[in-house]
C-alpha positions in Angstrom: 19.4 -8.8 7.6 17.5 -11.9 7.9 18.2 -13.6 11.0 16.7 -17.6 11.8 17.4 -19.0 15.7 16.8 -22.6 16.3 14.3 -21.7 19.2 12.5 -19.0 17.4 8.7 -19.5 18.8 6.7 -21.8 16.1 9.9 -23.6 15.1 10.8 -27.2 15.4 13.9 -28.5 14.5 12.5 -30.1 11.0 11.5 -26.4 10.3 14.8 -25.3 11.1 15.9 -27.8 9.2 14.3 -26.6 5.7 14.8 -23.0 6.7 18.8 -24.1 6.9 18.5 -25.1 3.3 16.3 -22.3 2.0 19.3 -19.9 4.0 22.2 -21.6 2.1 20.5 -21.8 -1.4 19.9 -17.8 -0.8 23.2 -17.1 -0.4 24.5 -19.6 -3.4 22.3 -18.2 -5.4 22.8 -14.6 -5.0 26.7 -15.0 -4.9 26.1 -16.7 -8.4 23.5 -14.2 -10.1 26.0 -11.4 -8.9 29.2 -12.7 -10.1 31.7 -11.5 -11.5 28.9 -8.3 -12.2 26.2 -7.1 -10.3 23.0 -7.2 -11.5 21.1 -3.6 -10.8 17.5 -5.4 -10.9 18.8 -8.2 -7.7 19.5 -7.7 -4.0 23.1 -7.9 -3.4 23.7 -10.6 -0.9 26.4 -9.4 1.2 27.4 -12.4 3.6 26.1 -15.4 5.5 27.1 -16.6 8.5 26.0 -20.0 9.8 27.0 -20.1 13.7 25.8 -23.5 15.7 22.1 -23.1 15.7 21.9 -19.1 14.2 21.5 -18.7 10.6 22.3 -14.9 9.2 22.1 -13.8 5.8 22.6 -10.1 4.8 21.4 -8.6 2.1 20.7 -5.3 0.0 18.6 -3.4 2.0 14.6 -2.9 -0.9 12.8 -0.2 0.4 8.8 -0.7 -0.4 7.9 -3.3 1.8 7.2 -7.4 1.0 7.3 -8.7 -2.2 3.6 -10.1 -1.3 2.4 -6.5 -0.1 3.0 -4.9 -3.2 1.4 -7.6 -4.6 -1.8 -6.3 -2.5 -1.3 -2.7 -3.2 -0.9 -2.8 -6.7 -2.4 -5.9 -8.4 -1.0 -6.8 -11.7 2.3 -4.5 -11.2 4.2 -7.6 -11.7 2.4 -8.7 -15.6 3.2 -4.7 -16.4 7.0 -5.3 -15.7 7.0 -8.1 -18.6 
């Protein structure tokens, strides 16, 4: 679940702003890439909600950590997978 809040500490409403955008392409983008058949090598994106100034997009829970710290752990994983 990835939650955004207007207020969240370090965020100014142009931030929120962007975030807003970045939120709503997610969720277009994953409805599309999974439709009418999922796709076993994407995160299911389950839902998102957009209530006044709380943006909440839930997803396929990827065990392993970030995309950038398995980047860090194992360098050049992601030329292999090619």
């Amino acid at each position: 679940m990835k939650i955004l809040r207007w207020d969240m500490p370090g965020l100014g409403s142009t931030d929120f702003s962007k975030y807003k955008d970045r939120f709503q392409f997610k969720a277009q983008l994953g409805a599309r890439l999974n439709s009418p058949v999922a796709n076993p090598q994407l995160l299911q994106v389950h839902s998102y909600e957009e209530n006044d100034d709380l943006l909440l997009l839930e997803m396929e829970y990827a065990p392993g950590g970030s995309l950038a710290e398995q980047r860090t752990l194992h360098p050049g994983w992601l030329a292999r997978m090619g």
